[in-house]
C-alpha positions as CSV (number, residue, x, y, z in Angstrom):
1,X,129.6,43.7,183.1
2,X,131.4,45.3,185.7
3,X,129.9,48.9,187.0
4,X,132.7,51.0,188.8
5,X,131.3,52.9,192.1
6,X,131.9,56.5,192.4
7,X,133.2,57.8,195.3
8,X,130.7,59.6,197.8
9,X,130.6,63.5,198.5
10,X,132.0,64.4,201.8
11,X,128.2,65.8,202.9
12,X,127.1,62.3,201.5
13,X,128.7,60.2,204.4
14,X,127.4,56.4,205.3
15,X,124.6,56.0,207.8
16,X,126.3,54.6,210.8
17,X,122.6,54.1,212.5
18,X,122.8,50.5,212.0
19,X,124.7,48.4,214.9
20,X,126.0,44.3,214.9
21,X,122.5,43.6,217.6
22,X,120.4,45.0,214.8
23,X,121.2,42.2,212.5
24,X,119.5,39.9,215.8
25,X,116.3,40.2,215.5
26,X,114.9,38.2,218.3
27,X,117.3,35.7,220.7
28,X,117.6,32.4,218.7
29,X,115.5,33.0,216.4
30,X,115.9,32.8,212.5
31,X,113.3,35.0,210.4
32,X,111.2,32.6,208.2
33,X,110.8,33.1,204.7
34,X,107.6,34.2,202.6
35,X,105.1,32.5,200.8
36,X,104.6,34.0,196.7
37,X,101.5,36.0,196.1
38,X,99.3,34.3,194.4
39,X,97.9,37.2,193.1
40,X,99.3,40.4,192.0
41,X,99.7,43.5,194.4
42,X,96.3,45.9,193.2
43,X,95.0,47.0,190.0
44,X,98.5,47.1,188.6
45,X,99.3,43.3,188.6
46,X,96.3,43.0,186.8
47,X,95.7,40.5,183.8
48,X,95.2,41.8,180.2
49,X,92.1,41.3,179.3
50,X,90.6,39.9,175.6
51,X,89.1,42.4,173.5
52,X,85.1,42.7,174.2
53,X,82.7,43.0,171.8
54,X,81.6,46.7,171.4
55,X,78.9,47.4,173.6
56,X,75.6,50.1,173.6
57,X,76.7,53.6,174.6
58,X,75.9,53.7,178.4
59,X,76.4,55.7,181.3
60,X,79.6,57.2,182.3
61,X,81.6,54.8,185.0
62,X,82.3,56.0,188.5
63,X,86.3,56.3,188.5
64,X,88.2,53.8,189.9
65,X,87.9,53.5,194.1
66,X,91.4,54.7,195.3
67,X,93.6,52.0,197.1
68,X,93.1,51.3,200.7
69,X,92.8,49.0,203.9
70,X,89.9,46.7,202.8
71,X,92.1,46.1,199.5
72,X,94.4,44.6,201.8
73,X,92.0,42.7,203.5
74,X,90.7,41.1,200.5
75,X,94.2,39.8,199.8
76,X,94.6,38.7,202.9
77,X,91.2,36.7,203.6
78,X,92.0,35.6,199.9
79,X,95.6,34.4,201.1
80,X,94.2,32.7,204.1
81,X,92.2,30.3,201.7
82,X,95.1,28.5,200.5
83,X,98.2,26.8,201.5
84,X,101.2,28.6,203.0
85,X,103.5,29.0,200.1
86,X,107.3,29.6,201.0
87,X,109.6,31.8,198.6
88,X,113.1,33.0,199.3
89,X,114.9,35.0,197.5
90,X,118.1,33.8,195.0
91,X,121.0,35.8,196.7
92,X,123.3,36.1,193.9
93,X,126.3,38.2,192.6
94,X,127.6,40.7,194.8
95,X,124.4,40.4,197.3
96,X,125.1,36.7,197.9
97,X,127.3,35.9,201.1
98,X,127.3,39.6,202.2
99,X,129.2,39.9,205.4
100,X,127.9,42.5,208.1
101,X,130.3,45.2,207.1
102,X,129.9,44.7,203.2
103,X,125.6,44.8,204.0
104,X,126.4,48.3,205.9
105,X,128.3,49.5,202.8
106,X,125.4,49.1,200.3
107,X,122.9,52.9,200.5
108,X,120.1,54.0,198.7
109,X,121.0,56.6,196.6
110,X,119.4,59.8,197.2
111,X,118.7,60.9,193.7
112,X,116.6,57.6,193.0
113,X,114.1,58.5,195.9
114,X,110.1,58.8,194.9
115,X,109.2,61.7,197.1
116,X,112.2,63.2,195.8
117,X,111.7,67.2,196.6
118,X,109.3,67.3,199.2
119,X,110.8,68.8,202.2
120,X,108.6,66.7,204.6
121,X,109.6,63.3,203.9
122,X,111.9,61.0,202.2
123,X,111.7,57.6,201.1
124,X,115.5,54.7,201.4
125,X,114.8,51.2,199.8
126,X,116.5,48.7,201.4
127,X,118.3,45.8,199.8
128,X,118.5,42.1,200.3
129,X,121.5,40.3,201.7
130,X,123.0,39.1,204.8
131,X,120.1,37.7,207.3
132,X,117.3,39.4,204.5
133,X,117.1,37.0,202.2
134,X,113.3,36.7,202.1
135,X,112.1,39.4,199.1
136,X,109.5,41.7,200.0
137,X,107.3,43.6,197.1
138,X,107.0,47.3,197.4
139,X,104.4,49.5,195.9
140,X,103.6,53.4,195.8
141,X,100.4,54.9,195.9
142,X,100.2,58.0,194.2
143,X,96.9,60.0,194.7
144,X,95.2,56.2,195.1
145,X,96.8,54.3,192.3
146,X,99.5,51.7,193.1
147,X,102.8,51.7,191.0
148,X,105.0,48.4,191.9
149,X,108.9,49.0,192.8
150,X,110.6,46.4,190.7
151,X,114.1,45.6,192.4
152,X,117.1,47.8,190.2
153,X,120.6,47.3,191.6
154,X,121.5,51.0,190.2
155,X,119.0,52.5,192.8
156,X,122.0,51.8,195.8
157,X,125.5,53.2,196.0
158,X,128.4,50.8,197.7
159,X,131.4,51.7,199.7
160,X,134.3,51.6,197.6
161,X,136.4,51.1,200.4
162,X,134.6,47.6,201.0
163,X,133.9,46.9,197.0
164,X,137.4,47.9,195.5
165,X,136.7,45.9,192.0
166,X,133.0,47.3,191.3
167,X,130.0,45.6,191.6
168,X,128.8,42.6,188.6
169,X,125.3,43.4,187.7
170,X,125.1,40.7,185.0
171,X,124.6,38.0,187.3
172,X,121.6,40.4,189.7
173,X,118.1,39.3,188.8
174,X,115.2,40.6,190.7
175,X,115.6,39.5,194.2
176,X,113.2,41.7,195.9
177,X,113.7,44.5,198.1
178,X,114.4,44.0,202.2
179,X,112.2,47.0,203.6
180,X,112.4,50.0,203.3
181,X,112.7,53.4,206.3
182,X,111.4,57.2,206.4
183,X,113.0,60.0,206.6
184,X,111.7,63.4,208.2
185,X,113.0,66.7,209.9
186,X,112.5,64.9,213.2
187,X,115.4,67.1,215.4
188,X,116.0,69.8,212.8
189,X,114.5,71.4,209.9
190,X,117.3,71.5,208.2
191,X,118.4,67.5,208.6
192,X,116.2,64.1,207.4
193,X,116.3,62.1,210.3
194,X,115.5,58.1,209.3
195,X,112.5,57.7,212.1
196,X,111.6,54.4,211.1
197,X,112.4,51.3,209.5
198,X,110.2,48.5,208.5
199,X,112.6,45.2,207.7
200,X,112.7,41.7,209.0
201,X,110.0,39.2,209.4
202,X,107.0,42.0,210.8
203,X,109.4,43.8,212.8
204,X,109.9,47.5,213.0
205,X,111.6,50.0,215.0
206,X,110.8,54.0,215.6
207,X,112.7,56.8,217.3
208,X,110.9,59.9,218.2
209,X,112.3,63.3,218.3
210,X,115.7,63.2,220.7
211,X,116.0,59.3,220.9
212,X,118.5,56.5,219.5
213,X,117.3,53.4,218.2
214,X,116.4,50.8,220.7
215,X,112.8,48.6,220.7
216,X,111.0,47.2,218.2
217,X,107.6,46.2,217.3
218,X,106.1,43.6,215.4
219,X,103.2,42.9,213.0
220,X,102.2,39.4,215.3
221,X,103.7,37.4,217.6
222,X,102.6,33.6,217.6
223,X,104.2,30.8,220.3
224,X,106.3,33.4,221.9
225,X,108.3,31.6,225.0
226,X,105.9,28.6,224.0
227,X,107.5,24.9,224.1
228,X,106.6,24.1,220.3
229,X,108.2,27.0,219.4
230,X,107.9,30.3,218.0
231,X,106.2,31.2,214.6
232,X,107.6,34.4,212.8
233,X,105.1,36.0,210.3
234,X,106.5,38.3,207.4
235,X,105.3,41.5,206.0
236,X,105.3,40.1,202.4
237,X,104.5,43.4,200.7
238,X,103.9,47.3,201.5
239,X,102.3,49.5,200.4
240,X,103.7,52.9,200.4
241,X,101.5,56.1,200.1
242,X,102.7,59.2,198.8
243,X,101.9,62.6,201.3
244,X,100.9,65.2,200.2
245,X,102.3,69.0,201.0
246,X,99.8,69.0,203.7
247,X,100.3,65.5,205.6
248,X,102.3,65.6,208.5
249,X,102.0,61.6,208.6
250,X,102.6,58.6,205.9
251,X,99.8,56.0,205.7
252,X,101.0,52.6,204.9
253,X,99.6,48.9,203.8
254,X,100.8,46.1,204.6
255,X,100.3,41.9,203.9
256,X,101.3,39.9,206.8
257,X,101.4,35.9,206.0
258,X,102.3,33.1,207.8
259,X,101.8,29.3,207.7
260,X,99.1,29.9,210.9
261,X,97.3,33.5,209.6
262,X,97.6,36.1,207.4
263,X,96.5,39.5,207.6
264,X,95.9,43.2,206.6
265,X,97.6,46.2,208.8
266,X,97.2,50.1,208.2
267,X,100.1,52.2,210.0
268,X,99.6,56.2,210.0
269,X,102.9,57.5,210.9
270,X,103.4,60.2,212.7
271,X,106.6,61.4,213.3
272,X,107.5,63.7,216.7
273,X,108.3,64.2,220.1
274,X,106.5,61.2,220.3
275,X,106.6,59.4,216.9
276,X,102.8,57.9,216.6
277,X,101.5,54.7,214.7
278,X,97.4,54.5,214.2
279,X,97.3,51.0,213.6
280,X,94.3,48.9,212.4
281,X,94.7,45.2,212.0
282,X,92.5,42.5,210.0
283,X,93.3,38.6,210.9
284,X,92.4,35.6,209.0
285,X,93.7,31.8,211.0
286,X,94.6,29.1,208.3
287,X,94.2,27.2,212.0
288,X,93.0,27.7,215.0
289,X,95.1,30.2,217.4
290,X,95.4,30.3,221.1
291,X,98.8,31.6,221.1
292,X,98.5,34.6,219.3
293,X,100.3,37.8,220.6
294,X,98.4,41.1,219.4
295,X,100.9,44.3,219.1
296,X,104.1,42.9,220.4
297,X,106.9,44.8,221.4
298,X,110.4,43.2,221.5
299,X,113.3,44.9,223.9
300,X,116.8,44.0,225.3
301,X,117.6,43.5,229.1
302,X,120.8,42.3,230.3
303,X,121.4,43.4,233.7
304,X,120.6,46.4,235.8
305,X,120.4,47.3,239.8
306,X,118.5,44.2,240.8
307,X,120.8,41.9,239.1
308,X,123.9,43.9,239.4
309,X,126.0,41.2,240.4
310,X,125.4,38.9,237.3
311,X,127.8,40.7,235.1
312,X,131.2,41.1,235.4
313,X,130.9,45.0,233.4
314,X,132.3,48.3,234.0
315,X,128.6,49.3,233.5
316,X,125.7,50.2,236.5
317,X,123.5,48.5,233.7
318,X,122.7,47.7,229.6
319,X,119.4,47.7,228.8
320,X,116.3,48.9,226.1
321,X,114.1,48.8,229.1
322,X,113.9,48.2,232.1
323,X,110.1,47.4,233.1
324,X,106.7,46.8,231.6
325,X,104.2,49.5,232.3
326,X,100.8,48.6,232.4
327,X,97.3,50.5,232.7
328,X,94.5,47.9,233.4
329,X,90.4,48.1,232.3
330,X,90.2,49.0,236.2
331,X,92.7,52.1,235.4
332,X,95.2,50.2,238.1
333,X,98.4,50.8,237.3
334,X,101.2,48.6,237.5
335,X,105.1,48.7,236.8
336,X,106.8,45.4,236.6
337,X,110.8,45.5,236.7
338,X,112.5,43.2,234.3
339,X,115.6,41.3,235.3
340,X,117.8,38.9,234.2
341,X,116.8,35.0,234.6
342,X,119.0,31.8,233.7
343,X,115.8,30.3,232.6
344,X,113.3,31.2,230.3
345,X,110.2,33.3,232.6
346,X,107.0,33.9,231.3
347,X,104.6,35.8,232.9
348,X,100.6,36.7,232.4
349,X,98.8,39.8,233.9
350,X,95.0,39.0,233.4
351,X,92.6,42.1,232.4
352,X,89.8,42.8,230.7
353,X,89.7,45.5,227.7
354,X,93.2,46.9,228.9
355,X,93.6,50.5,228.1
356,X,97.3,50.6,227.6
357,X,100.7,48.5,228.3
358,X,104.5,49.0,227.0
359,X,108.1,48.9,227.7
360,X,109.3,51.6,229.1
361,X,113.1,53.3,229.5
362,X,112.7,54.7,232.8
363,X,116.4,55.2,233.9
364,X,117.3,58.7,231.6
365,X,120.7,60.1,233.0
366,X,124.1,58.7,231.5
367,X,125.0,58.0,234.9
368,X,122.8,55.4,235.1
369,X,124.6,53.1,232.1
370,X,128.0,55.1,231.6
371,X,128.0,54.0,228.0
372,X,129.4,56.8,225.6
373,X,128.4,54.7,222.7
374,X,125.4,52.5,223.0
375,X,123.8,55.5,224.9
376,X,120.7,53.7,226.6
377,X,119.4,56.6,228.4
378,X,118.3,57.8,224.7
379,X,116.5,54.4,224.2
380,X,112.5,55.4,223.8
381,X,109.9,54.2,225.9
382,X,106.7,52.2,223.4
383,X,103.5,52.1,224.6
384,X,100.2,50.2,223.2
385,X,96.9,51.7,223.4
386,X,93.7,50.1,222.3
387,X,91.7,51.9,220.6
388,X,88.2,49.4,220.9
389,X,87.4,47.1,223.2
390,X,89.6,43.7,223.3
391,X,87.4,41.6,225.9
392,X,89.1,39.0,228.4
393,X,93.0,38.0,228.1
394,X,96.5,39.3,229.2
395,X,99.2,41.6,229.0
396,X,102.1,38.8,228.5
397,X,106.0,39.2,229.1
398,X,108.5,36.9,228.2
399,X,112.2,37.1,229.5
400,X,115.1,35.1,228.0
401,X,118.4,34.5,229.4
402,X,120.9,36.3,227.6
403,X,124.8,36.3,228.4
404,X,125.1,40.1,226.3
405,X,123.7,42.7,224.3
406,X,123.3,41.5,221.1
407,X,120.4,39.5,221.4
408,X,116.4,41.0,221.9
409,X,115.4,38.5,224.5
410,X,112.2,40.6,226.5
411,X,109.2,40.3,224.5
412,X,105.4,41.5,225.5
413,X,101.9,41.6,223.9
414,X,97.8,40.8,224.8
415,X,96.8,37.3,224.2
416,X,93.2,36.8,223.9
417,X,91.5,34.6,226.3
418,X,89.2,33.2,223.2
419,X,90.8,31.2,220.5
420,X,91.0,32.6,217.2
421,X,88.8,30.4,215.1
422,X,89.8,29.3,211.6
423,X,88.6,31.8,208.9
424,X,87.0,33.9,211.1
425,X,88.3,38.1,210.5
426,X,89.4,39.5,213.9
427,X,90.3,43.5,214.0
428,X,92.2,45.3,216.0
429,X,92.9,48.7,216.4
430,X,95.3,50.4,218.5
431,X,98.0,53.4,218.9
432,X,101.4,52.7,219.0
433,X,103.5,55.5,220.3
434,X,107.5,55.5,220.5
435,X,108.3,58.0,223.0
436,X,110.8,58.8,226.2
437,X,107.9,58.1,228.2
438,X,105.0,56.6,227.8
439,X,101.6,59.2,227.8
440,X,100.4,58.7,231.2
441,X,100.4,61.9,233.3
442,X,97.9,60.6,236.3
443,X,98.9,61.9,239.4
444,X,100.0,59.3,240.8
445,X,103.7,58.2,242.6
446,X,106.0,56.5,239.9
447,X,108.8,54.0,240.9
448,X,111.7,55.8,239.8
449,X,114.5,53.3,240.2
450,X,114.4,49.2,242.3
451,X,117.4,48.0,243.8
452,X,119.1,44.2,245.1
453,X,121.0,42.8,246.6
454,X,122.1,40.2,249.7
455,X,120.5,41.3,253.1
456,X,123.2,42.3,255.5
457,X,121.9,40.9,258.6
458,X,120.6,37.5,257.2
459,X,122.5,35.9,254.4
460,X,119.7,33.7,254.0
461,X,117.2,36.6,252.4
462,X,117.5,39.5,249.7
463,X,116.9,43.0,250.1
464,X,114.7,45.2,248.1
465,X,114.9,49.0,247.7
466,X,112.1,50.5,245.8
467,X,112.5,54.2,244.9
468,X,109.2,56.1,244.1
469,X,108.7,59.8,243.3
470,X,108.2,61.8,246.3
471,X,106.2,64.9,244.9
472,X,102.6,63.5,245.8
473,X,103.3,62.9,248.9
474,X,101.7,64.7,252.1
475,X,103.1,65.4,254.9
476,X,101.6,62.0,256.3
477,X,103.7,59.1,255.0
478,X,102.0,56.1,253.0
479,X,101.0,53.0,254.4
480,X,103.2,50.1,252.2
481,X,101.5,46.8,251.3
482,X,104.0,44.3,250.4
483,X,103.1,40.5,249.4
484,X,104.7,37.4,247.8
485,X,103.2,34.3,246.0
486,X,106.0,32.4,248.1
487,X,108.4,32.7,251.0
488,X,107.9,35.6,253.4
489,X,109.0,39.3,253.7
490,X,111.1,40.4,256.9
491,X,112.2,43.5,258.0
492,X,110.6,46.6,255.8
493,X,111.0,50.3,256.4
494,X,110.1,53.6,254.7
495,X,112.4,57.0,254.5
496,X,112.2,59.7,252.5
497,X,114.9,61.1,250.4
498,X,113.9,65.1,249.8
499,X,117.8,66.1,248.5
500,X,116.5,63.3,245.8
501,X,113.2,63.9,245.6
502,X,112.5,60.0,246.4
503,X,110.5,58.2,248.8
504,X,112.5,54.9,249.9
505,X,110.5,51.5,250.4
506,X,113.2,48.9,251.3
507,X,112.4,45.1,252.6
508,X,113.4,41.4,253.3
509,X,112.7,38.5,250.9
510,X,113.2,35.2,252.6
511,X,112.3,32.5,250.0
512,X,112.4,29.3,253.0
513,X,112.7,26.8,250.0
514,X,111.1,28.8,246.9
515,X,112.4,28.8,244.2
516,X,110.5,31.2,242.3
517,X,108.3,34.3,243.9
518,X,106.1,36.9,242.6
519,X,107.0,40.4,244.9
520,X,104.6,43.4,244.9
521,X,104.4,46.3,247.0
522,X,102.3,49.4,247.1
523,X,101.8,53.0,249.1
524,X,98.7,53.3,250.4
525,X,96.6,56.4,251.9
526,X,93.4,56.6,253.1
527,X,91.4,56.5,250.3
528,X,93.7,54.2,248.3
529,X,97.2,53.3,246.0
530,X,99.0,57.0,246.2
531,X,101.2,54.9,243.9
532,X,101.1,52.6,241.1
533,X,101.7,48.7,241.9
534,X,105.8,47.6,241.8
535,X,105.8,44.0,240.9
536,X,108.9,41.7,240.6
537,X,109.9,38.1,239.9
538,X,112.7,36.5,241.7
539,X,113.9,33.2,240.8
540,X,116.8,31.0,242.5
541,X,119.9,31.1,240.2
């Protein structure tokens, strides 16, 4: 049977949100598939039982415990018991072979959403095909009880510009949904803006209220930038509960399994000027883990000021961020540029119970990228902040080489210093805020832009200009402290910049040999940093 597609409405035009880079998910990576449950999802999935014999009259039963977290958890410890299990979804009929264009011309129809009416949110299924080909099983929860999504073709609409003979739904069995995304009056009441989208391995991305697109986070990060190889857990199932009138958030379930761990997460949503995720996470190794990345956050850098010469572009730079922002147990606070390496970099920032660390989009004005499409200065900032402590590890980033856009190559998260012990529960808890900036308001200088390029009076050495904000400064200039792991700083001066509002640290790198160096500098009064700590990798190309 053939089904004909209707034509859309001229106020029903195609979501053009999704670009070619947002099919790659991480550079070289491929998503892994997912294990089957071996159970079903809640009280829903539930075997009939036989009839009982008719007992006494007793006491009336307390009613049923709603759905929540430690439901989840049980599944998970449960799931971390046995065997990784790998299932993949049988791509077939018009969903097989989907091309990027034919996957951007399948929608969720409007009419077939669950929260249909409400004026605060709205619910989009999304469907398998092209790189999703690993089915993920959705639930509702409606007042506490779960209702399971079972996969319909007829709940999506496709472009019959791109489908011209129909669609065959004879040959469609239940493949499993892809994810799924919320909608919410995020820039006008009027309008449901899609805020964010859960689909791909455990990866998700967020905008808050006047941003595009850009990050991602992730459920778990294991062997990122490791030589064996990196392991990419899925969220196997959701589930999805229904707000009510007076909710200004969505609270959501969700399994995580992979052949090394499985797990339990809680996400209350909170859409806004800064669009807020109260997380809580429950672990369970199959194996022992000393490579696991807690609340990873996945970005794209290509090239920027410090690496301007790399790129043969019309652009200044093209980036999701442009530096890893970081606010120790100490309450230090440190801002490490990314740039672009021909080899793989990996770096480690040890702390103890860390009170917050992110990517951040620091560079806001058009100017700054000169893209009228990609629009990077709309990119949000995402920023991690534990909520408990997390003991002795490190705030890890990993940068990729990358020769473009299209590929998420700059990856962070907190490894803990302790192993995580086979079937042993290990919980987390943390907010995860998508933002322009992230929330830290101390009063303290911020570098505003960093700058490179060849020295001018010694070929043999770089030059670094460091731009901080110049509003807490005195009339007294700061004292700069600049070090390297290798090599030896030259000439260094500092001017201030009013008609920009700047103050200027600028500097000689010498390497004599090195081929690698860890930079730092820092503006120093009298009774300490007047700025937070700039910090820098160079490497010899």
């Amino acid at each position: 049977m053939r089904c004909e597609i209707q034509a859309l409405s001229q106020a029903d035009t195609w979501d053009n949100s999704m670009h070619r880079r947002d099919f790659v998910i991480s550079a070289g990576a491929a998503l892994t598939a997912v294990g089957a449950l071996s159970s079903g999802f809640g009280p829903a999935h539930a075997q009939e039982a036989p009839p009982a014999t008719p007992a006494p009259p007793a006491e009336e039963a307390a009613p049923a415990k709603p759905f929540g977290f430690e439901d989840v958890v049980a599944m998970a410890q449960d799931l971390a018991s046995k065997p990784y299990a790998y299932r993949d979804a049988d791509l077939v009929g018009t969903f097989g072979n989907l091309t990027y264009d034919q996957y951007r011309g399948i929608r969720f129809r409007r009419d077939r959403d669950p929260w249909t009416g409400s004026r605060d949110f709205a619910l989009d299924l999304l469907p398998p095909g092209a790189i999703f080909h690993e089915p993920v099983d959705i639930s509702l929860v409606d007042d506490g009880v779960v209702i399971p999504v079972k996969f319909d073709p007829h709940m999506f609409e496709f472009d019959p510009t791109i489908f011209p003979d129909g669609v065959d739904f004879e040959t469609i069995g239940n493949m499993g949904f892809s994810g799924f995304r919320l909608r919410a009056p995020l820039n006008r009441p009027d309008v449901m803006d899609e805020f964010v989208v859960f689909q791909g391995a455990s990866y998700f991305r967020a905008v808050a209220r006047g941003t595009l697109y850009g990050i991602s986070a992730r459920g778990l990060a294991i062997g990122t930038g490791s030589a064996e190889g990196e392991e990419f857990p899925l969220f196997r199932g959701f589930w999805i509960h229904k707000p009510s009138t007076q909710d200004r958030s969505v609270l959501i379930h969700a399994l995580l399994d992979s052949r090394s761990v499985s797990g339990a997460y809680e996400f209350r949503i909170t859409p806004g000027a800064e669009t807020v995720f109260d997380t809580r996470v429950a672990l369970f190794p199959r194996r022992d883990m000393k490579n696991a990345g807690i609340a990873p956050l996945t970005s794209m850098y290509w090239f920027g000021p410090t690496d301007r010469t790399r790129v043969d572009d019309y652009r200044p730079a093209v980036h999701d961020s442009d530096g890893l922002q970081m606010l120790t147990g100490a309450e230090q606070r440190l801002w490490r540029v990314l740039s672009g390496h021909s080899t793989l970099q990996t770096s480690a920032f040890m702390d103890e119970d860390p009170l917050g660390f992110g990517l951040a989009q620091r560079a806001r004005s058009f100017d700054a990228y000169q893209d009228a499409e990609a629009r990077y200065e709309k990119r949000p900032s995402a920023w991690i902040a534990p909520q408990d402590g997390w003991g002795r590890g490190t705030v890890s980033l990993v940068e990729i080489p990358v020769q473009n856009e299209f590929n998420d190559n700059i990856v962070s998260f907190w490894q803990p210093a302790e192993v995580l012990k086979t079937g042993q529960r290990y919980d987390f808890n943390y907010l995860l805020s998508f933002a322009p900036e992230p929330p830290d308001s101390a009063p303290i200088s911020r570098v505003v832009e960093t700058m490179s390029g060849q020295s001018v009076n010694n070929p043999a050495a770089r030059t670094y200009v460091i731009d901080y904000d110049l509003d807490v400064f005195g009339a007294d200039n700061p004292e700069p402290q600049i070090r390297t792991s290798s090599g030896s700083i030259g000439h260094s001066y500092l001017l201030r910049l009013p008609d920009q509002g700047r103050m200027r640290l600028a500097f000689e790198y010498i390497p004599e040999g090195a081929k690698l160096a860890d930079l730092s500098a820092v503006l120093n009064g009298p009774e300490g940093p007047l700025s937070e700590t700039w910090i820098a990798r160079w490497t010899r190309e």
